[in-house]
C-alpha positions as CSV (number, residue, x, y, z in Angstrom):
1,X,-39.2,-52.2,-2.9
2,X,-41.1,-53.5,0.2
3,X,-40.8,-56.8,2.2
4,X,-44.3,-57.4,2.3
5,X,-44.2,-57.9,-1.7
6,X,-43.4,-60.8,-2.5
7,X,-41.4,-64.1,-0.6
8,X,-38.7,-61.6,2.2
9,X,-38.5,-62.1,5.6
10,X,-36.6,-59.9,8.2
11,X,-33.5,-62.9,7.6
12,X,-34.0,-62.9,4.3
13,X,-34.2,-59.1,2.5
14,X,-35.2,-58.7,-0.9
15,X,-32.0,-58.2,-3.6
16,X,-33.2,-54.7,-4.0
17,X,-32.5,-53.9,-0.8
18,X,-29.3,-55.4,-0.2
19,X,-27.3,-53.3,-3.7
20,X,-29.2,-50.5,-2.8
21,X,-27.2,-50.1,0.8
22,X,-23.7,-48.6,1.2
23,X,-20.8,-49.4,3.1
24,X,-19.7,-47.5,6.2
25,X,-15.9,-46.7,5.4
26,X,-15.8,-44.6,2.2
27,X,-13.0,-46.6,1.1
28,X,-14.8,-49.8,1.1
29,X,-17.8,-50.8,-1.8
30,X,-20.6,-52.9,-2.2
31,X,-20.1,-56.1,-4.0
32,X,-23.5,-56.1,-4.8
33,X,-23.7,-53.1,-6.6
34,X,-22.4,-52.8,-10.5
35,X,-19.1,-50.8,-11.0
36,X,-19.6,-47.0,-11.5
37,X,-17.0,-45.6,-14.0
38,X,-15.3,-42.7,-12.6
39,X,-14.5,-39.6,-15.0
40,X,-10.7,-40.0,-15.3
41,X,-8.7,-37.0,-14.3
42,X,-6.8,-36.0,-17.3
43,X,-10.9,-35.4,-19.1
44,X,-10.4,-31.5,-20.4
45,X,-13.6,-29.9,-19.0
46,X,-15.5,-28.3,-21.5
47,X,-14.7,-24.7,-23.0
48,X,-17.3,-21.9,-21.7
49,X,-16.3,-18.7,-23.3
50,X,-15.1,-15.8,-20.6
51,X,-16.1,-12.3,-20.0
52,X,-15.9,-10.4,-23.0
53,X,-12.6,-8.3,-22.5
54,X,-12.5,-4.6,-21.8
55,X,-9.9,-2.2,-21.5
56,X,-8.0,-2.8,-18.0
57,X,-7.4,0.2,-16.3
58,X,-5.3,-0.1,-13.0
59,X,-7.3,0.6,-9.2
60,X,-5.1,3.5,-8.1
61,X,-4.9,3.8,-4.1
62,X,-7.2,6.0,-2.7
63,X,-6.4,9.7,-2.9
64,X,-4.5,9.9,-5.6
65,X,-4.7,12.6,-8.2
66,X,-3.0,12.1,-12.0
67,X,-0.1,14.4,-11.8
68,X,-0.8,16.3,-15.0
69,X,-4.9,15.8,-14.5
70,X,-7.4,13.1,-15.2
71,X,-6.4,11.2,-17.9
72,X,-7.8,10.9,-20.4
73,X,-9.9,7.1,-21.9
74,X,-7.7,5.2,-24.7
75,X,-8.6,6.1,-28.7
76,X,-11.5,4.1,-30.5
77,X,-13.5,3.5,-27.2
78,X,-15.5,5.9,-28.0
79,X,-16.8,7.3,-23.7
80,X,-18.2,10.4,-24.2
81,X,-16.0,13.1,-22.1
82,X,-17.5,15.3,-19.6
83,X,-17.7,19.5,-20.7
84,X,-15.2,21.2,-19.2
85,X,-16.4,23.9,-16.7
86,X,-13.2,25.2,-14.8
87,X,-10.6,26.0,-16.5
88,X,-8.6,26.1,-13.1
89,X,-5.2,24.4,-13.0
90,X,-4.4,21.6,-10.0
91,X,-1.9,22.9,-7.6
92,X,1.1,20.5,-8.6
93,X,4.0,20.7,-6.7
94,X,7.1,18.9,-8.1
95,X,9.7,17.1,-6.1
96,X,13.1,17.5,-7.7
97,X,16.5,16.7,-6.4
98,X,18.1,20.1,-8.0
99,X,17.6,23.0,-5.4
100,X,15.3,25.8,-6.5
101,X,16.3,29.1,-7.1
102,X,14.1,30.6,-5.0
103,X,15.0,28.7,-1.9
104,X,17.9,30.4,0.6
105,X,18.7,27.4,2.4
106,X,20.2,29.5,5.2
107,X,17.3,30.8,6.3
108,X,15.4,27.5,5.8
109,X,17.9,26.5,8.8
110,X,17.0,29.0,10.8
111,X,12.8,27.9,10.5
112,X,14.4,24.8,11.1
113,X,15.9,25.4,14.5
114,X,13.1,27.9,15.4
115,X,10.5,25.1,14.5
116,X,12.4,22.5,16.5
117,X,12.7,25.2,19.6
118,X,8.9,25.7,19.6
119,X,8.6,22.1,19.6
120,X,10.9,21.4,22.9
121,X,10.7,24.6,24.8
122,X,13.0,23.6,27.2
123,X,15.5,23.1,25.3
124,X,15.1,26.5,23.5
125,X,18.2,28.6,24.3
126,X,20.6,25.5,23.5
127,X,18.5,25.3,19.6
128,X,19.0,29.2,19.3
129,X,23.2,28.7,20.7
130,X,23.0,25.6,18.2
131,X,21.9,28.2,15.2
132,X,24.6,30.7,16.0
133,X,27.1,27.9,15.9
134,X,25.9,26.9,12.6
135,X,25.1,29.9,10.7
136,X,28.7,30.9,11.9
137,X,30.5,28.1,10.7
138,X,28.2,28.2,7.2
139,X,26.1,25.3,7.1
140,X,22.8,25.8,5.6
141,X,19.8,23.4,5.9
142,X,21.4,21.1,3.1
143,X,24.1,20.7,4.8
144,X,23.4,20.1,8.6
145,X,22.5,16.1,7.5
146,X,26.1,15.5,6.8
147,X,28.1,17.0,9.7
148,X,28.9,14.3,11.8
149,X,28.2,13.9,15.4
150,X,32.3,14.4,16.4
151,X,32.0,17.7,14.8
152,X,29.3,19.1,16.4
153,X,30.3,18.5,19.5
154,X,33.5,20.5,18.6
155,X,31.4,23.1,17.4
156,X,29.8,23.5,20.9
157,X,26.7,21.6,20.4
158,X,25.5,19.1,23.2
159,X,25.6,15.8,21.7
160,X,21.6,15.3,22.6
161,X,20.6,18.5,20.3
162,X,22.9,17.3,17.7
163,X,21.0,14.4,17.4
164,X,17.9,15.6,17.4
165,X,18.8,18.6,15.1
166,X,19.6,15.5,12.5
167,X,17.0,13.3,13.4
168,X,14.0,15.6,12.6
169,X,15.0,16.9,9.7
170,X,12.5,14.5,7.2
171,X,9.6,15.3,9.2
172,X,10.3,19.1,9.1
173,X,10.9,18.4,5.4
174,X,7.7,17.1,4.6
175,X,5.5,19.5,7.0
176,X,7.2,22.5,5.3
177,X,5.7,21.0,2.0
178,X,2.7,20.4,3.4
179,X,2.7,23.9,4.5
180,X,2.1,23.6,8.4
181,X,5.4,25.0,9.2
């Protein structure tokens, strides 16, 4: 399509020319140009077959062990398992609500109070008063989170240990597990 082929002038462009331009506005069309059929929406697009499926085992966060070991893959898939060449057991600690037997909680109170007088060392002879008051009165470290704060101040204890004698208690909880106590 040139203008030198044939009878155009600069006024007069060939027909060519004239379906072959587009409007500026996107919503506007060429009158010129023949009707292109749009593919209507409701048109299923065709079926391509997906991954083959595999077994779906879960991403567990970072760090985490299995509980009773590493588990072990489902029947029929047929992974070859690794020899075993320890026959050492994990270190599993379990968490249970029921106290141990093994556990005296008074002395668990005193660590407690000791721990939480190394920690503040100015505030040390009122945490050694504050476990004489308690060991006296027979509290034990289950027991100091549900004394209220009206009774130890009638027991003697400053308000401002009181609090912090209940406040720390979690953190000294999971240290102790933790062993760093």
């Amino acid at each position: 399509m040139s203008i030198n082929d044939g009878l155009s002038t600069t006024d007069a462009p060939p027909d060519d020319l004239m379906k072959s331009l587009q409007p500026a506005k996107s919503t506007e069309r060429n009158p010129l140009r023949p009707p292109v059929e749009k593919p209507s929406k409701n048109a299923n697009p065709p079926q391509t077959p997906g991954p083959p499926m595999y077994p779906h085992f879960p991403m567990l966060p970072y760090g985490y062990y299995p509980p009773y070991g590493p588990s072990t893959p489902l029947p029929g898939v047929g992974y070859p398992l690794p020899p075993a060449t320890t026959t050492a057991q994990p270190n599993i600690e379990i968490f249970s609500s029921s106290p141990q037997s093994d556990v005296d909680f008074v002395e668990r109170l005193v660590q407690y109070l000791d721990w939480l007088s190394r920690h503040s060392p100015q505030q040390s002879t009122l945490f050694s008063e504050a476990k004489d008051m308690l060991v006296l009165a027979g509290h034990t470290f289950e027991t100091i989170g549900m004394i209220t704060d009206e009774k130890l101040v009638s027991m003697g204890i400053v308000e401002g240990i009181g609090l912090q004698i209940k406040s720390k208690i979690g953190k000294f909880k999971r240290l102790h597990a933790k062993g760093r106590v």
